[in-house]
Structure formats: C-alpha cells, structure tokens
N, CA, C and O of each residue as an XYZ file, in Angstrom:
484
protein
N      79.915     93.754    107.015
C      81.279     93.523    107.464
C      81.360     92.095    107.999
O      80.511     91.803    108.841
N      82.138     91.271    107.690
C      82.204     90.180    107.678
C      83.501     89.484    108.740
O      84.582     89.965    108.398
N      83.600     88.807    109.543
C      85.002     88.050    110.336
C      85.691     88.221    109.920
O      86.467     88.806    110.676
N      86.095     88.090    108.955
C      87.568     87.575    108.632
C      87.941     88.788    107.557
O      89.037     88.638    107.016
N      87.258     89.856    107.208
C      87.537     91.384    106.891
C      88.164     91.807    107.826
O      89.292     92.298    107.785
N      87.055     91.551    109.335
C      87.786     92.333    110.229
C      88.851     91.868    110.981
O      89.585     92.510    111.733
N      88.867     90.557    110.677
C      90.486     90.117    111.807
C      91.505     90.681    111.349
O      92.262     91.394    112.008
N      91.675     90.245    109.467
C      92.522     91.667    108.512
C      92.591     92.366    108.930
O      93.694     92.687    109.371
N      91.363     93.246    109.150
C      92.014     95.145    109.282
C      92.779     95.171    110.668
O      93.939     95.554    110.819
N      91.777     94.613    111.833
C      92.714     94.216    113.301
C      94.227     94.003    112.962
O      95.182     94.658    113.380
N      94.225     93.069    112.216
C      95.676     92.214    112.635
C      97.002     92.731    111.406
O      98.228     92.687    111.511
N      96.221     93.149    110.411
C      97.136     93.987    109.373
C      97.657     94.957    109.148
O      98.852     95.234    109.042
N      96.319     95.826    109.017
C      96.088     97.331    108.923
C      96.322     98.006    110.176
O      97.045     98.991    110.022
N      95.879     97.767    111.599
C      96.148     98.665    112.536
C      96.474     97.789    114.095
O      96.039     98.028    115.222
N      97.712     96.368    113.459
C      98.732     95.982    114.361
C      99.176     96.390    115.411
O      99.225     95.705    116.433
N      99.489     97.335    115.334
C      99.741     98.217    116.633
C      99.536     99.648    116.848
O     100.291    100.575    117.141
N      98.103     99.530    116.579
C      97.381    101.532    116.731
C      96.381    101.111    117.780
O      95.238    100.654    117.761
N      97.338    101.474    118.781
C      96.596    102.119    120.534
C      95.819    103.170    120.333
O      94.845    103.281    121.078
N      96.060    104.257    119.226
C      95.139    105.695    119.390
C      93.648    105.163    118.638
O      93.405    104.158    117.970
N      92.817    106.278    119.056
C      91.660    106.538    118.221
C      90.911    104.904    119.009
O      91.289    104.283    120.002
N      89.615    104.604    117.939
C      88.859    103.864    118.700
C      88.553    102.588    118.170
O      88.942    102.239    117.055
N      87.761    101.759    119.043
C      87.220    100.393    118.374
C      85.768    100.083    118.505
O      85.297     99.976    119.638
N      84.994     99.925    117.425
C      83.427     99.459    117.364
C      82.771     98.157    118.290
O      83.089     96.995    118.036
N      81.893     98.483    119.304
C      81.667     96.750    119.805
C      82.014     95.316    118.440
O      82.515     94.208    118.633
N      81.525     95.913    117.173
C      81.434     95.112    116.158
C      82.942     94.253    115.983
O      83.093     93.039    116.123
N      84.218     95.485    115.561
C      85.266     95.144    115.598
C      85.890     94.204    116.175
O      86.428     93.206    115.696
N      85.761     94.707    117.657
C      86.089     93.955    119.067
C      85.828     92.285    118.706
O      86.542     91.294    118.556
N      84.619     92.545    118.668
C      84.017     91.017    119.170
C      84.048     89.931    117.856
O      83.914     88.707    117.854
N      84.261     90.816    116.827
C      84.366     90.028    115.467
C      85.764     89.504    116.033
O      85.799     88.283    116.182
N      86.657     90.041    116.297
C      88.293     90.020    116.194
C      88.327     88.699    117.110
O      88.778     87.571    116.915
N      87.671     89.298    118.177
C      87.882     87.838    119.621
C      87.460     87.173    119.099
O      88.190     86.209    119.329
N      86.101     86.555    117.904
C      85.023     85.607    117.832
C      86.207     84.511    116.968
O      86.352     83.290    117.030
N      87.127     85.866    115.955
C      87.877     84.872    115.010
C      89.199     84.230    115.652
O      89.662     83.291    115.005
N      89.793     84.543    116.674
C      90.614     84.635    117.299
C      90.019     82.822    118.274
O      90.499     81.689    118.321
N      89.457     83.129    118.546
C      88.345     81.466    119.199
C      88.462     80.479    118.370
O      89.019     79.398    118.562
N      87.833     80.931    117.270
C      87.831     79.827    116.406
C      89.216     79.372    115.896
O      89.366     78.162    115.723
N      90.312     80.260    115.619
C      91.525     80.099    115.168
C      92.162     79.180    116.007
O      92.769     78.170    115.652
N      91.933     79.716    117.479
C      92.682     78.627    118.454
C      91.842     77.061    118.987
O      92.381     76.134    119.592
N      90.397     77.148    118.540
C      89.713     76.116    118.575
C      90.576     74.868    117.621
O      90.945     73.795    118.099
N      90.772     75.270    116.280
C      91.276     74.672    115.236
C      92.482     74.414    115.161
O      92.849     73.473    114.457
N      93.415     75.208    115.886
C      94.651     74.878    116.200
C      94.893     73.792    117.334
O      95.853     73.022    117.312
N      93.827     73.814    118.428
C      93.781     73.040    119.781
C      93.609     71.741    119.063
O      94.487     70.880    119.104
N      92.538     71.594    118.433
C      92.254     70.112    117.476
C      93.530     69.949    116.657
O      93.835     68.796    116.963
N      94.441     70.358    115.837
C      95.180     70.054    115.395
C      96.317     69.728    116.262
O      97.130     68.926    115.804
N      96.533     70.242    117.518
C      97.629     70.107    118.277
C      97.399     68.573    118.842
O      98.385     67.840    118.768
N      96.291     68.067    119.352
C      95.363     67.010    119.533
C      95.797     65.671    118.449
O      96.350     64.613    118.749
N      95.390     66.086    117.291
C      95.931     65.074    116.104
C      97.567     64.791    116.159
O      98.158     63.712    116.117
N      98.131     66.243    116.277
C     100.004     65.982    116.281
C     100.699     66.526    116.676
O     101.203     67.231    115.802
N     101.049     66.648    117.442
C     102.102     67.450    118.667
C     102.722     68.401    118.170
O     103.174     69.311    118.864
N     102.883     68.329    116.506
C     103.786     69.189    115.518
C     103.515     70.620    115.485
O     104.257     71.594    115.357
N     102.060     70.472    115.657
C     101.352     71.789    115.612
C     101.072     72.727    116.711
O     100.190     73.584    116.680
N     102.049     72.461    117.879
C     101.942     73.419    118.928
C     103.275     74.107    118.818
O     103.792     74.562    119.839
N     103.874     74.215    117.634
C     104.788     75.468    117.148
C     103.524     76.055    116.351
O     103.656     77.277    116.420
N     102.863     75.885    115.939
C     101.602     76.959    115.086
C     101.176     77.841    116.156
O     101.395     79.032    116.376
N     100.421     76.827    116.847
C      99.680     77.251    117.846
C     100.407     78.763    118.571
O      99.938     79.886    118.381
N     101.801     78.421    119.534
C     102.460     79.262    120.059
C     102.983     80.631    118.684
O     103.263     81.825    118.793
N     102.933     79.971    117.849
C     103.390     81.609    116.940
C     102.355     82.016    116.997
O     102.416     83.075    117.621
N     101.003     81.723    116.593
C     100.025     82.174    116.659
C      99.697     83.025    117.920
O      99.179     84.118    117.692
N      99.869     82.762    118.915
C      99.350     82.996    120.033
C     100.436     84.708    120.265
O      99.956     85.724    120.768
N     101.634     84.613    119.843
C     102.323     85.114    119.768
C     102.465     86.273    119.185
O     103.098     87.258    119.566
N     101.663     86.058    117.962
C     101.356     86.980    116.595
C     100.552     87.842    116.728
O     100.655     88.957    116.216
N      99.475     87.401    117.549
C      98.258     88.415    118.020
C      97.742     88.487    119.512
O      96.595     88.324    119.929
N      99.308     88.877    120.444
C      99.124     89.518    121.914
C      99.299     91.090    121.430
O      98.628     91.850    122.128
N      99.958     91.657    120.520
C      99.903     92.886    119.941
C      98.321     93.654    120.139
O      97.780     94.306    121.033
N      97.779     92.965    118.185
C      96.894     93.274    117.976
C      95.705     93.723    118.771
O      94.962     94.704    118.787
N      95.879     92.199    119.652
C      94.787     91.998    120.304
C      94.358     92.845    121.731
O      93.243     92.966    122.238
N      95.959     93.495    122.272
C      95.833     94.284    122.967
C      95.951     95.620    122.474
O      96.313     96.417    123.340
N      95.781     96.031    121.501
C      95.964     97.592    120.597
C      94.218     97.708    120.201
O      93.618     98.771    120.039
N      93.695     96.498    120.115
C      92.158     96.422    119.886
C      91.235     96.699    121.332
O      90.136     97.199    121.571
N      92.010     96.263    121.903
C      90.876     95.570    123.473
C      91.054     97.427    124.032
O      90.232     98.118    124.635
N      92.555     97.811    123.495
C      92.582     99.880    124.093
C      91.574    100.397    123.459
O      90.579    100.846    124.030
N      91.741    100.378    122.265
C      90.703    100.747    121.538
C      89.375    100.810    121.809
O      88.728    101.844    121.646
N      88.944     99.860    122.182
C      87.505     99.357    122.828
C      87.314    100.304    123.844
O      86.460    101.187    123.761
N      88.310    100.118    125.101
C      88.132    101.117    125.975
C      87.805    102.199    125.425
O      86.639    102.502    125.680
N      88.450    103.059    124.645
C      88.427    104.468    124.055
C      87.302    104.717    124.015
O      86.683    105.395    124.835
N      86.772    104.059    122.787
C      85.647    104.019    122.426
C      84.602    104.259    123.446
O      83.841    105.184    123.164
N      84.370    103.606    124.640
C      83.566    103.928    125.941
C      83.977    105.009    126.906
O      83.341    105.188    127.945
N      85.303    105.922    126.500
C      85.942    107.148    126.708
C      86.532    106.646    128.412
O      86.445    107.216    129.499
N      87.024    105.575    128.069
C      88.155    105.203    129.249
C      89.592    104.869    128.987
O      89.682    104.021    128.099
N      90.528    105.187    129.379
C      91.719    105.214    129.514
C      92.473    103.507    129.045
O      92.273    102.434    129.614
N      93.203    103.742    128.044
C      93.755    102.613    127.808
C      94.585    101.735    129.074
O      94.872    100.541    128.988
N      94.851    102.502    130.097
C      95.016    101.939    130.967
C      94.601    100.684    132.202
O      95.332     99.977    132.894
N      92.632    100.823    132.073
C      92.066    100.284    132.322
C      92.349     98.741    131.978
O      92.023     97.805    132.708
N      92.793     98.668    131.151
C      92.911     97.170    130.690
C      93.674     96.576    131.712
O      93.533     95.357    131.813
N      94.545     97.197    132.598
C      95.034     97.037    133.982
C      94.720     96.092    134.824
O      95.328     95.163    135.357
N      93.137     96.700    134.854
C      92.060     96.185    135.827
C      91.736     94.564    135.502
O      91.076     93.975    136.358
N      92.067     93.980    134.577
C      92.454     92.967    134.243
C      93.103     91.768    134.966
O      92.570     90.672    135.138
N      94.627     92.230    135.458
C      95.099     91.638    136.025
C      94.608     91.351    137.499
O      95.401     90.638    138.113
N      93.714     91.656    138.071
C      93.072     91.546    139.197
C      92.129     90.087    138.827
O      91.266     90.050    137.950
N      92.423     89.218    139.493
C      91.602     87.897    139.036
C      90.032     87.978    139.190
O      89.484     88.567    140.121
N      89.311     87.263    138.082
C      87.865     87.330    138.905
C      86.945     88.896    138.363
O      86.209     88.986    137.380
N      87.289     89.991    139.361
C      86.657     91.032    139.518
C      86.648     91.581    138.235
O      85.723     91.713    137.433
N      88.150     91.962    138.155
C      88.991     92.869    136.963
C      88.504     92.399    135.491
O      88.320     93.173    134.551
N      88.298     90.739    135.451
C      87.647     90.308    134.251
C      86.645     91.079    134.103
O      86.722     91.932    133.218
N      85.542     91.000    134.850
C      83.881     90.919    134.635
C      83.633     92.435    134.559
O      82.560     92.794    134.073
N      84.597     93.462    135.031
C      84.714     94.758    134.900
C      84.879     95.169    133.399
O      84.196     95.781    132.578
N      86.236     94.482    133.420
C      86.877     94.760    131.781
C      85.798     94.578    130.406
O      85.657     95.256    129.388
N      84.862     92.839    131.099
C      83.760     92.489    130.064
C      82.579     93.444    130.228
O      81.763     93.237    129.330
N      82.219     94.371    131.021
C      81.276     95.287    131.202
C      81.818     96.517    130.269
O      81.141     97.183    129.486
N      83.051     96.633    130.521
C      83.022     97.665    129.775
C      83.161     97.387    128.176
O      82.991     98.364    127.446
N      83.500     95.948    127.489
C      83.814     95.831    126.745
C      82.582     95.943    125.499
O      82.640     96.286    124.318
N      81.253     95.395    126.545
C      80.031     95.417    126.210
C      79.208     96.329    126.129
O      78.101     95.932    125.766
N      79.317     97.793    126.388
C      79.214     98.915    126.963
C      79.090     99.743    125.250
O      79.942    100.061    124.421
N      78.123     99.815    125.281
C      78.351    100.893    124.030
C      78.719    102.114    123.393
O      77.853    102.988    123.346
N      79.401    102.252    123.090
C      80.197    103.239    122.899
C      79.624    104.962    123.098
O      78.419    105.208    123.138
N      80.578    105.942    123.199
C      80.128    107.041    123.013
C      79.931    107.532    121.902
O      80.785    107.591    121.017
N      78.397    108.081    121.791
C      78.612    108.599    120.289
C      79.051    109.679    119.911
O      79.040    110.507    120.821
N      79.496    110.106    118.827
C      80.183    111.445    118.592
C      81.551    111.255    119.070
O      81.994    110.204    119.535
N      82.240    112.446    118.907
C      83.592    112.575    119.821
C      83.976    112.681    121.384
O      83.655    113.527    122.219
N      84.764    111.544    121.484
C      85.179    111.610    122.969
C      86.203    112.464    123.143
O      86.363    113.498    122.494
N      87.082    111.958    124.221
C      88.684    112.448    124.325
C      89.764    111.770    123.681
O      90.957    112.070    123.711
N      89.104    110.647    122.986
C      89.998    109.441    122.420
C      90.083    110.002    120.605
O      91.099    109.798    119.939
N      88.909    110.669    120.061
C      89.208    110.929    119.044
C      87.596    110.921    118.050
O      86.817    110.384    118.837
N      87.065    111.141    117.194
C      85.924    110.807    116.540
C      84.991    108.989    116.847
O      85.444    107.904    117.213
N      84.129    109.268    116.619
C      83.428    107.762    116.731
C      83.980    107.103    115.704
O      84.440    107.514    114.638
N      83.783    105.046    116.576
C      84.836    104.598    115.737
C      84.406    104.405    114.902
O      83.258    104.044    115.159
N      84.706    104.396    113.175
C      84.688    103.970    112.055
C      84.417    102.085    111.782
O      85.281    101.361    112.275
N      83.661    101.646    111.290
C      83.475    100.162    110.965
C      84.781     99.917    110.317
O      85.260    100.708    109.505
N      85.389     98.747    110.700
C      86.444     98.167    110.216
C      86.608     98.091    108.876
O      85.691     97.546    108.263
N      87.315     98.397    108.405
C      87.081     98.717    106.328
C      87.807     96.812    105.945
O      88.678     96.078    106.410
N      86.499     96.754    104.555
C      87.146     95.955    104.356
C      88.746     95.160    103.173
O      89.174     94.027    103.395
C-alpha cells in the first residue's frame, strides 16, 4: 500500500465516514502525504503569493477528511470519537491525542465495528 493510494481512499472514497475504523498505516500515510502537500505548497507560496489561494483550498479540502480519519484512528484503539476533543487543550491534549494515535489498535472487533481493513487501493 503505497501514499498516495491511501490519501485517495482517505480523501475520496471515505471523505466523510466517522464510523468503523482506521489502520496506524492509513493514519500516518494520510498525515505523511498531507506534510508533504503543504511542504510544496509553502515553497510555492514562497516563489508567488498567487499560490496561497491553493494553499487555503487545500487546507480547506481536507479539515473533513482529515478529521473523519484522525475518529477513525481513535476507533480503532476502541475510544470514542469524541476524544479528539482532548485536543483542544494546548500542550497536554496533543501528546495524549499522539499516544493514542500511536497506540495499536485492537485486534478483532471492538465497539467501533470489525478490525480496520488496509486502505484499498
């Protein structure tokens, strides 16, 4: 499974599916491409001012995804999509959120739904 399979299935295929779960793999593929996207956009904004309408659609395009993925993740470690909450707490709420994000999943079925499936490509 490859980056940019999985930013697809993230950002195409399941846009806005809060239910069921997300693979550490998924997750971190999605954020890894998501870095680089805005790395390349930051340099282009750098070269021409033109390109911080990209940038902002972009940024725009995948607060969805990216939070329908990051629930997911939770699930997957059989915590409440809510948790992502814990977030907004500066500092703490991060390093919580990144513990759990890193946290390997439950295997088998949780309360969230079957173990998650690898991102299809």
């Amino acid at each position: 499974m490859d980056m940019i399979n999985i930013w697809k299935t993230v950002v195409l295929q399941r846009y806005a599916k809060f239910d069921g779960r997300a693979s550490r793999a998924e997750f971190w593929w999605f954020a890894l491409a998501n870095i680089i996207v805005y790395i390349v956009l930051a340099v282009l904004v750098a070269i021409s001012s033109i390109f911080i309408i990209l940038y902002i659609g972009y940024a725009i395009a995948v607060i969805v995804p990216s939070i329908a993925v990051a629930i997911r993740r939770l699930h997957d470690t059989d915590k409440s999509g809510w948790f992502l909450l814990i977030g907004l707490i500066p500092f703490v709420g991060w390093i919580i959120l990144l513990v759990f994000y890193i946290m390997e999943g439950t295997s088998g079925p949780n309360n969230f739904g079957a173990a998650a499936e690898p991102a299809a490509a």
